[in-house]
C-alpha positions as CSV (number, residue, x, y, z in Angstrom):
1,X,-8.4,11.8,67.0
2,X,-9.1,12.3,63.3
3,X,-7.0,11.2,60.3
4,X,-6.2,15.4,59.4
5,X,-4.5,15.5,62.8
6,X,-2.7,12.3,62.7
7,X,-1.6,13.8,59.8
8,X,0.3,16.6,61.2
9,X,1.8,14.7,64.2
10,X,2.4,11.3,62.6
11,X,6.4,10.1,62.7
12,X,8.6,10.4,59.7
13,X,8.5,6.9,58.8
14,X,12.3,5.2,57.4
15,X,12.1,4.2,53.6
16,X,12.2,0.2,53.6
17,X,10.9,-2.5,51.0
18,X,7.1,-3.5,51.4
19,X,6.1,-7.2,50.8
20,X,4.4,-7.6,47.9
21,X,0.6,-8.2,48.3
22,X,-2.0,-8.6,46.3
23,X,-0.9,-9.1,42.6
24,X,1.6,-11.6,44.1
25,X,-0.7,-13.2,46.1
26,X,-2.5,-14.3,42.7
27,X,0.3,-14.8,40.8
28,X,2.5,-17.2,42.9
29,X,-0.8,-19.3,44.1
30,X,-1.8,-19.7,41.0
31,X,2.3,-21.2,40.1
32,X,2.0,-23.4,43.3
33,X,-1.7,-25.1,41.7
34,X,0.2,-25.7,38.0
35,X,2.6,-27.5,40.0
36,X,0.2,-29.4,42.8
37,X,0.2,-33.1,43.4
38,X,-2.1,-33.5,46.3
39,X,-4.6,-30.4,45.9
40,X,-7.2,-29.6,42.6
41,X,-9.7,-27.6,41.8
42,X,-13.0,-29.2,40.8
43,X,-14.4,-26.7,38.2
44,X,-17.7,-28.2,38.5
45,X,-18.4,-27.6,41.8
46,X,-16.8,-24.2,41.4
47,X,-19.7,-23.9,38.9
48,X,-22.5,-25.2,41.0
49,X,-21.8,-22.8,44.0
50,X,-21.1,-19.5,41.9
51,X,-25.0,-20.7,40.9
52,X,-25.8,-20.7,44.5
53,X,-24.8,-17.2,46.0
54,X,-27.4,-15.4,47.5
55,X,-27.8,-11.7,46.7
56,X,-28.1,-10.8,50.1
57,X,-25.3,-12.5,51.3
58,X,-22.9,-11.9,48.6
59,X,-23.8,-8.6,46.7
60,X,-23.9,-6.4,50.3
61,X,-20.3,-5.1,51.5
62,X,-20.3,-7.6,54.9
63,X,-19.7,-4.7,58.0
64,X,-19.8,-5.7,61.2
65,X,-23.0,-7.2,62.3
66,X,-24.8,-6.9,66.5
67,X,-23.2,-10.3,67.6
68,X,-19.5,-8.6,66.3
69,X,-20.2,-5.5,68.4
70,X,-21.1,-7.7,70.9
71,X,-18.1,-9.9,71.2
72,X,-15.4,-7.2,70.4
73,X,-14.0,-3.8,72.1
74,X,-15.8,-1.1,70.2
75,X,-15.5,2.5,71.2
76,X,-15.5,4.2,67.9
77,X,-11.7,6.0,68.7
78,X,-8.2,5.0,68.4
79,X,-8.2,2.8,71.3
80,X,-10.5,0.4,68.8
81,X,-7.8,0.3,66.6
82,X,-5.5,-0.4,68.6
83,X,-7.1,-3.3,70.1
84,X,-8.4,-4.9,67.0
85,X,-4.6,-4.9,65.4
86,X,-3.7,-6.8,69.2
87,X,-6.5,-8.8,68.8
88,X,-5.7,-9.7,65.1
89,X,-1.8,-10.1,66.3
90,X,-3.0,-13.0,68.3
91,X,-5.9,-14.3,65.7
92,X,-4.4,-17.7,64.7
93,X,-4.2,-21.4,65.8
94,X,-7.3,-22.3,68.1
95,X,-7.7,-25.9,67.5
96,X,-7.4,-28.6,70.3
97,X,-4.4,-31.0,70.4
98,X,-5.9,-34.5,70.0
99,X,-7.5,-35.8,73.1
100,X,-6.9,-32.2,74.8
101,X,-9.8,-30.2,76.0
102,X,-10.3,-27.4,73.9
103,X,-9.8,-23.6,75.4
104,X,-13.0,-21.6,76.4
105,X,-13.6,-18.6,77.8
106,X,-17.1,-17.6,79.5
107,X,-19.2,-14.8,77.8
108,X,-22.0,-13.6,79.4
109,X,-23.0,-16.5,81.1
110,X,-21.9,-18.3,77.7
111,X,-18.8,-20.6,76.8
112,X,-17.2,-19.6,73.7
113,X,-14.0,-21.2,72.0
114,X,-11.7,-20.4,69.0
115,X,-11.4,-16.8,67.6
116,X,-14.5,-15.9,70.1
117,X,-12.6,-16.7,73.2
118,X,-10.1,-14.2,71.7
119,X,-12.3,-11.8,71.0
120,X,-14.1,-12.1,74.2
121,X,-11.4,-12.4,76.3
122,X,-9.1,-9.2,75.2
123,X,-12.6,-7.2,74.9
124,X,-13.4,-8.1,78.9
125,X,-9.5,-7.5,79.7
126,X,-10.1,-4.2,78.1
127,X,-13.0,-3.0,80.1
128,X,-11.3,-4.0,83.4
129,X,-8.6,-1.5,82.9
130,X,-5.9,-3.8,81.9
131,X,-3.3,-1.8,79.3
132,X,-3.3,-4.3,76.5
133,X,-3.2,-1.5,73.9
134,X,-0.3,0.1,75.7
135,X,2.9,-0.3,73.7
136,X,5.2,-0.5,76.5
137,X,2.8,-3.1,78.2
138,X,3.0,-5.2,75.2
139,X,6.5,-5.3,75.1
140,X,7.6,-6.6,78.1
141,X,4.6,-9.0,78.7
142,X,5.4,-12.1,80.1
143,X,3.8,-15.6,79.7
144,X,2.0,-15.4,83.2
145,X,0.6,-11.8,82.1
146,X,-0.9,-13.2,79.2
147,X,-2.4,-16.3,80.7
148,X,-4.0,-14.2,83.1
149,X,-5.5,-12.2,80.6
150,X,-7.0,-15.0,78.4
151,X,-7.9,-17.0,81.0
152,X,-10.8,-19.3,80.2
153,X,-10.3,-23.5,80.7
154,X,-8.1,-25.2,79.0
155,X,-4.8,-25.1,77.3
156,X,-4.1,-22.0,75.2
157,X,-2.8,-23.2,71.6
158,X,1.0,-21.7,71.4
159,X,1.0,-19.8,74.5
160,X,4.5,-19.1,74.3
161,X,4.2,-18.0,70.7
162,X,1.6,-15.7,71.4
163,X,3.4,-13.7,74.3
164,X,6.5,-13.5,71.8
165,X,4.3,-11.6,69.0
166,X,3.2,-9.1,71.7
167,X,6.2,-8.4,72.5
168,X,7.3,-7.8,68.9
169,X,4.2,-6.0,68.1
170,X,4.9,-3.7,71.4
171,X,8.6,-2.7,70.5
172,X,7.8,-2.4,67.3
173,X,5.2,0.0,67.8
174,X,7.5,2.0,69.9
175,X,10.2,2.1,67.8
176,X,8.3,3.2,64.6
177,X,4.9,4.6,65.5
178,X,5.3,6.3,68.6
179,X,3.6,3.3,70.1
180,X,-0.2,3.9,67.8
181,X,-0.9,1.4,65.2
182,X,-3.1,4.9,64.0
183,X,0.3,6.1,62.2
184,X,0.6,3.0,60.1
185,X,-3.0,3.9,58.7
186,X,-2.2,7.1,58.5
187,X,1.0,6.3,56.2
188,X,-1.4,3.7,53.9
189,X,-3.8,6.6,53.0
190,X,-6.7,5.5,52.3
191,X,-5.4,2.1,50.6
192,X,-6.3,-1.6,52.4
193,X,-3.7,-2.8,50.1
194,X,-1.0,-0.7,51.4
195,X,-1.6,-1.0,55.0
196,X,-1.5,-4.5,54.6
197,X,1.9,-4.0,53.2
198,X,3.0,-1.7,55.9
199,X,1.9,-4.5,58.5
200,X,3.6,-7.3,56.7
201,X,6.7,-5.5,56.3
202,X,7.6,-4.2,59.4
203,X,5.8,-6.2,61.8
204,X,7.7,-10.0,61.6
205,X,5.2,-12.2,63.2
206,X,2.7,-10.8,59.8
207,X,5.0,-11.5,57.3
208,X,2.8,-14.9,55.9
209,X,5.2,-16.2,53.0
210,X,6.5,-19.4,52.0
211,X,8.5,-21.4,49.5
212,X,7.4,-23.7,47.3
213,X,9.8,-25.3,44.3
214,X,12.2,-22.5,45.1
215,X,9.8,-19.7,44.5
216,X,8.3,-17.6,47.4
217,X,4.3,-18.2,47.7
218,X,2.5,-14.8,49.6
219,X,-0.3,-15.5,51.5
220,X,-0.4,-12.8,54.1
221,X,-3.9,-13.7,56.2
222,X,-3.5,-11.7,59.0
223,X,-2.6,-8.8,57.3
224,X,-5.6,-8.3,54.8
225,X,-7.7,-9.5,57.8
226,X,-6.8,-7.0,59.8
227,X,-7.6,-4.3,57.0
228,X,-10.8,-5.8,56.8
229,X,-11.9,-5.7,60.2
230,X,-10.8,-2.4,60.4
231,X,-13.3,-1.7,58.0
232,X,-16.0,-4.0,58.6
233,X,-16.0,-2.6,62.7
234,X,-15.7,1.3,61.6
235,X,-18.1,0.8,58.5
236,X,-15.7,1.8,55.8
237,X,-15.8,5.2,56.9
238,X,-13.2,7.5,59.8
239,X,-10.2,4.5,60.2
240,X,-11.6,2.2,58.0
241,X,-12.1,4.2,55.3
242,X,-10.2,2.0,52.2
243,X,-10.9,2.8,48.9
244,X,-9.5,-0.6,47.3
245,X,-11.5,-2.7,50.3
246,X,-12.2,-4.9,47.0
247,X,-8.9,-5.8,46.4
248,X,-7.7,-7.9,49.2
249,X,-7.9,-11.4,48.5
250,X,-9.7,-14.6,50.6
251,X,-7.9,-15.0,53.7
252,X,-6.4,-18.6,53.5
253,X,-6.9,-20.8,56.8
254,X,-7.3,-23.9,58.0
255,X,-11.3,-23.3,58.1
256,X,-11.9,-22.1,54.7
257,X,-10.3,-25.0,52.8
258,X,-12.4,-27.5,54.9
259,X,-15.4,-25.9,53.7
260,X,-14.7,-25.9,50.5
261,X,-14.0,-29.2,50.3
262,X,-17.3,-30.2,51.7
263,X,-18.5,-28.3,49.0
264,X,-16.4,-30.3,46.1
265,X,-14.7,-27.0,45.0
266,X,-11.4,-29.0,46.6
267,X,-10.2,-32.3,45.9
268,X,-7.4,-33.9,48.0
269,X,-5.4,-36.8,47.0
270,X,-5.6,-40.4,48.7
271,X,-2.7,-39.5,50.9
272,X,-3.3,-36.2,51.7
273,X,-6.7,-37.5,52.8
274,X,-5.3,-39.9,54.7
275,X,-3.1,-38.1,56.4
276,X,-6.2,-35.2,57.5
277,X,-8.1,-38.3,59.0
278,X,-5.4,-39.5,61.2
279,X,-5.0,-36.1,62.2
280,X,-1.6,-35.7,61.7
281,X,0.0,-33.0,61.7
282,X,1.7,-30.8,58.7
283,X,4.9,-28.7,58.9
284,X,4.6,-24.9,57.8
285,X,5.5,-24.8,54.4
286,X,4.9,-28.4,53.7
287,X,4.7,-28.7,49.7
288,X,0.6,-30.1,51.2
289,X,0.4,-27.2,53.4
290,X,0.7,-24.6,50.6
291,X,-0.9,-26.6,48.3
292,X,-4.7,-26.3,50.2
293,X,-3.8,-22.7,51.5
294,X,-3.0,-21.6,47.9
295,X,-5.8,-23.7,46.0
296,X,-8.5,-22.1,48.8
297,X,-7.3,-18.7,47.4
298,X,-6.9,-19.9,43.3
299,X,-11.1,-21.8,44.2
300,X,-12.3,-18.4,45.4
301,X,-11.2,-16.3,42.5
302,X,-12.9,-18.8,40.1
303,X,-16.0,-18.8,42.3
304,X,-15.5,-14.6,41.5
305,X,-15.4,-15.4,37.7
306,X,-17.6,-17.8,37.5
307,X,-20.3,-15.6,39.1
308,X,-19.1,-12.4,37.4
309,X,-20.1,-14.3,34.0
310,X,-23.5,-14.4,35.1
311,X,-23.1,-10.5,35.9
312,X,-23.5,-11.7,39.2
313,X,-20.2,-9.8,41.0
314,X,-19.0,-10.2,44.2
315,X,-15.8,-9.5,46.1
316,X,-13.2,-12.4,47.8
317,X,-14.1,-10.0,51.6
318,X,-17.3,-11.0,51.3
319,X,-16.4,-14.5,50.0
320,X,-14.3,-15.1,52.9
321,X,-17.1,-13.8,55.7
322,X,-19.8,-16.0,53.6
323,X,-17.5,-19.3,53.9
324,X,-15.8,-18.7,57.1
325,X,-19.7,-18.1,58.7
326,X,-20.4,-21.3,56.7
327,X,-17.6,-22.5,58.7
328,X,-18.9,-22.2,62.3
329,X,-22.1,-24.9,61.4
330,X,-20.9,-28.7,61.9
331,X,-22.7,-29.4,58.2
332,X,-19.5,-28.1,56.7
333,X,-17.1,-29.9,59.4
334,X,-17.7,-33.5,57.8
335,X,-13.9,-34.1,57.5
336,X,-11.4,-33.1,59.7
337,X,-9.4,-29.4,58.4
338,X,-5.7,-29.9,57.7
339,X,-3.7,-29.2,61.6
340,X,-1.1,-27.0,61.0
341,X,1.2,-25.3,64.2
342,X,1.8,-21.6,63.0
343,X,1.0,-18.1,64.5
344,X,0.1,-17.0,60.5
345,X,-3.2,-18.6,61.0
């Protein structure tokens, strides 16, 4: 179905708030470093690695490349987008529990963990004609459903957690978009920036903010992500058209802050380290956990500057696909990444 005639059929949506986004975003992570005692920015190495982006990996818009087709539902109609914002619903908290196996899923004769057993697992559900982009499905999924439908060895990270945002997302749906996530990207028109909004103020489990020193810090991961798959998987064009792509900022993890501090661009106090090493873990909204979330969004905008003043420009999406590939080698895994129990990433 085309955007014209989602257009003509899509609900009347109620007038509410929307979360603020992107200015926010900047503005209250960039309060939380003033303030930081455990997280800093080292501007040299900030320096060294704006010298060190490639043209072709940096300057290029990142779309989806053979091994994402691959390893995701792709059908080029609605049913796509309906599965990617399930699939991006569930995108969080994939690390093992010390001395627990971690949870793998078989692909094509090959065993993939993390996001990719995700991926890999809703994609295979969805080609054996099980209705995980059904609304109604969603909503009164139960944990048994779901642990049939990821399957794979091993336990899943907050199993529980994850059936509960399903069932959010599902009734949600229902109640406010005639059960098609297409209406909400209908309402955004055109704007990555405002469908994130849309998704992080009506959908609960999106809603990525936190408080630090009594002022709220906006992070919202899940819901630029989501914006940017949508265009990375459709090619900025049909759903994923977006004409402020460019606006969205690094989605902060638990990944992208470990790279960067392998890099130098983060610096970590003695107890903060510490603490990483045992492998302890960190409340949401810990005064640490904000502190490395909001520094790896504050260390990518200055790696942005820092390039642009070598007219060298290049955009926190592609940023974020650069470091979180980066990621995925064990050359970038030297220290352990801060373990954090949260369904916002």
């Amino acid at each position: 179905m085309s955007l014209s005639v989602l257009a003509s059929t899509a609900p009347q949506m109620p007038v509410t708030s929307v979360v603020p986004l992107q200015q926010n975003i900047l503005t209250s992570t960039e309060a939380v470093m003033h303030s930081a005692r455990d997280v800093s920015i080292c501007p040299d190495s900030i320096a060294k690695i704006s010298l060190s982006l490639a043209d072709n990996l940096i300057l290029r818009r990142p779309t989806w490349s053979q091994k994402d087709y691959d390893r995701h539902f792709f059908d080029g109609t609605e049913t796509t987008v309906q599965w990617l914002f399930i699939l991006t619903s569930l995108n969080f908290s994939f690390w093992a529990d010390s001395e627990a196996p971690t949870w793998e899923v078989q692909h094509k004769g090959e065993a993939v963990s993390g996001y990719w057993a995700l991926a890999c697992a809703l994609k295979e559900a969805q080609e054996r004609g099980v209705p995980i982009t059904d609304a109604s499905f969603l909503a009164g999924i139960d944990r048994n459903k779901l642990k049939s439908i990821l399957g794979g060895v091993g336990p899943i990270p907050l199993l529980d957690e994850r059936v509960h945002v399903l069932q959010e997302v599902g009734q949600t749906l229902k109640d406010l978009y005639l059960g098609k996530f297409t209406y909400a990207i209908e309402d955004a028109k055109g704007s990555a920036v405002k469908l994130a909004n849309i998704v992080a103020s009506q959908f609960s489990t999106f809603k990525d903010v936190a408080q630090y020193n009594d002022r709220e810090v906006v992070f919202m991961k899940r819901a630029q992500i989501l914006t940017a798959d949508l265009w990375g998987a459709f090619r900025g064009e049909e759903f994923g058209s977006f004409h402020d792509i460019d606006h969205l900022t690094i989605f902060a993890d638990y990944r992208l802050p470990q790279v960067l501090r392998a890099m130098g661009a983060l610096v970590y106090s003695d107890k903060l380290s510490e603490k990483i090493a045992k492998l302890e873990e960190f409340d949401i909204s810990s005064p640490e956990e904000i502190e490395i979330r909001a520094a790896t969004i504050q260390a990518v905008e200055a790696i942005k500057s820092a390039a642009a003043a070598r007219g060298v420009h290049c955009t926190a999406l592609a940023l974020d696909w650069w470091l979180w590939n980066l990621s995925q080698k064990t050359a970038y895994r030297p220290e352990p990444h801060h373990r954090v129990r949260t369904i916002f990433y």
